[in-house]
N, C-alpha and C positions, 0 to 999 in steps of 0.2 A: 394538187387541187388549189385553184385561186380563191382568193376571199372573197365568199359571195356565193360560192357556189352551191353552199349547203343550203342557202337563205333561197335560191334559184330553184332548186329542188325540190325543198318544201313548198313552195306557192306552186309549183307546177302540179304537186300528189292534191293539193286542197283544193283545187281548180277541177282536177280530174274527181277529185269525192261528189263536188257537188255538181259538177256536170257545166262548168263555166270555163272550157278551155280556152276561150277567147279573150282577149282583153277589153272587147268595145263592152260587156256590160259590166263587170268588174275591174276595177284597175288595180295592176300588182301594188299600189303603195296602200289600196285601201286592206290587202290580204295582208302586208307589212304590219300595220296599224296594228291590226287582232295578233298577228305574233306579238307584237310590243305589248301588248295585253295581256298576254298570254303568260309569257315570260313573271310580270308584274304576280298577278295571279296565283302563276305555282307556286313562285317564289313566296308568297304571302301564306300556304296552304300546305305546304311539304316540310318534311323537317329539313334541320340545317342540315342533318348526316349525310341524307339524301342527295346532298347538292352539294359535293366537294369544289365546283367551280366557281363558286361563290364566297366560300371560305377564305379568310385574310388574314392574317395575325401583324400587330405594326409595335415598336418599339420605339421607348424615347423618354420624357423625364418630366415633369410637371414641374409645372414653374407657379409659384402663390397659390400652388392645389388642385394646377386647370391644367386642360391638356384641351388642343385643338384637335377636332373627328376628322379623321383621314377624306377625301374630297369626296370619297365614292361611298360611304359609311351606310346601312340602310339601319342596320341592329346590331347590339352588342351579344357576344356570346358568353364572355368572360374577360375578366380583368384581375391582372396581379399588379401589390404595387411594393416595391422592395420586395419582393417573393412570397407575401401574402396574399390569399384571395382575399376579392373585395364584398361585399355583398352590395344587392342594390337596395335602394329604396326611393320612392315617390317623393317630390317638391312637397305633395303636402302631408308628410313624415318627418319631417328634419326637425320640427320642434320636438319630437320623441327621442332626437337622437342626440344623450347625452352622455353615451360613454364610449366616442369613437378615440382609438387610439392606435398606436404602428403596429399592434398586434389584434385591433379588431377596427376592421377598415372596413366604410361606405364609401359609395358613388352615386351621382345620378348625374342625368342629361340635364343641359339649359340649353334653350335659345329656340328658333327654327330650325329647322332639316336648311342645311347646305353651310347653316351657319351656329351650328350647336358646340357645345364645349363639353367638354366631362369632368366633373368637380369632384373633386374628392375630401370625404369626412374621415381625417385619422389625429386629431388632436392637433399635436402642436408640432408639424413639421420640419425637417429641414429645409435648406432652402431649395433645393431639389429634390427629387424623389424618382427612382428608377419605375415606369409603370410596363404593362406589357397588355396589349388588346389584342383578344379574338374578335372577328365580327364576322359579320357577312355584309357583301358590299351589294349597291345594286346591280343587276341586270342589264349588261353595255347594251345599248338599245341595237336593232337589228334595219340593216339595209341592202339595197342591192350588192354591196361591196363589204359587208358587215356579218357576218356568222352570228347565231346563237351562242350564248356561254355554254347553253345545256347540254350534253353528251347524252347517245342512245345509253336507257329509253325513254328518257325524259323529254326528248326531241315529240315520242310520238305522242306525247303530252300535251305539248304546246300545239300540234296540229290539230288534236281532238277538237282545243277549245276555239281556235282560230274559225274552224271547220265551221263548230256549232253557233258564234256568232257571224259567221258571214251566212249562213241558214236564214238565222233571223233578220238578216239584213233584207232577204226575199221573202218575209213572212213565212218560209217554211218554218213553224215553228214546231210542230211535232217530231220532225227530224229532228230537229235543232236539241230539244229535250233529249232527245234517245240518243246523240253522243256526248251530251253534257253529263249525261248520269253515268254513261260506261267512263270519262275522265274524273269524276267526283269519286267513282267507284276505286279506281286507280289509283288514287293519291290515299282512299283507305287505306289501301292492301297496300300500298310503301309503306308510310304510316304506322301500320301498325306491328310491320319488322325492330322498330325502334320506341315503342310502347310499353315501359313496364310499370307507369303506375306514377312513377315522377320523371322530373325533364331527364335527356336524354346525358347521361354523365354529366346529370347536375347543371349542364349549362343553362344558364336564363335566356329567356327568348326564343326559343326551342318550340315552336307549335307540338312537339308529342306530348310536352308536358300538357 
């Protein structure tokens, strides 16, 4: 199977859902567009567990306490540094934080998205420091030549929603409602396989928590 083919496939079943097999009144890049939505979306709304294709772990050393975010970075899931976990906490919490040390270690995010750092609170460091990131990265955006990350059934995911906004794109909006809510539905019942009351083995940024 060539690259592309999956992405060829899916615009063809969303074409045939809503009855627009043709291109003159939808164009495949506008069906493209809502998978890139899509994608964005679940990823935003599903737990991390759910989505092993997205999962990253990256290793390396901090240098004056920072570490640069991997290029594709979207959220953190956990962080060790010298083989400690770290806990997080908020920019505006670091005046509370008065007794970090190599045995009880904070972090938090600075900067923008593309260009954020990860700081770390653990007293009075080395001049290096071993760290180790889970994360999850973004969603490689999808094109004629370009697949989805997402593996069935998460595939019939992103068609639900693709589906329901190209609907509204023709003002079919009661349609459009009644596959949004069978996807809304769907990401419940993922969801709540990995629900038990706190984040999912403790990792931060975990939507079950």
């Amino acid at each position: 199977m060539a690259a592309g083919d999956i992405t060829d496939a899916m615009v063809a079943r969303i074409r045939e859902r809503i009855g627009e097999v043709a291109t003159s009144g939808l164009l495949d890049s506008e069906i493209i567009s809502q998978l890139n939505r899509a994608q964005s979306h679940l990823a935003t709304h599903l737990c991390d567990e759910a989505m092993p294709e997205l999962k990253q772990t990256v290793e390396g050393n901090l240098t004056a306490s920072q570490a640069t975010l991997p290029s594709d970075f979207w959220r953190e899931r956990l962080l060790t540094v010298a083989g400690v976990y770290a806990n997080k906490v908020n920019v505006s919490e670091l005046d509370n934080i008065n007794d970090a040390s190599a045995s009880n270690v904070y972090y938090y995010i600075w900067g923008a998205t593309g260009n954020a750092v990860l700081v770390v609170e653990m007293g009075d460091p080395a001049s290096t420091v071993a760290c180790k990131l889970w994360y999850m990265r973004y969603p490689t955006t999808v094109s004629t030549s370009v697949d989805p990350d997402f593996t069935e059934p998460n595939r019939w995911m992103l068609e639900d929603f693709a589906v329901a906004e190209c609907l509204r794109m023709r003002q079919r909006h009661a349609e459009a409602e009644t596959v949004i809510a069978r996807y809304m539905t769907m990401i419940r019942t993922v969801n709540s396989r990995y629900r038990l009351g706190e984040q999912f083995e403790g990792h931060p940024g975990d939507p079950s928590s």
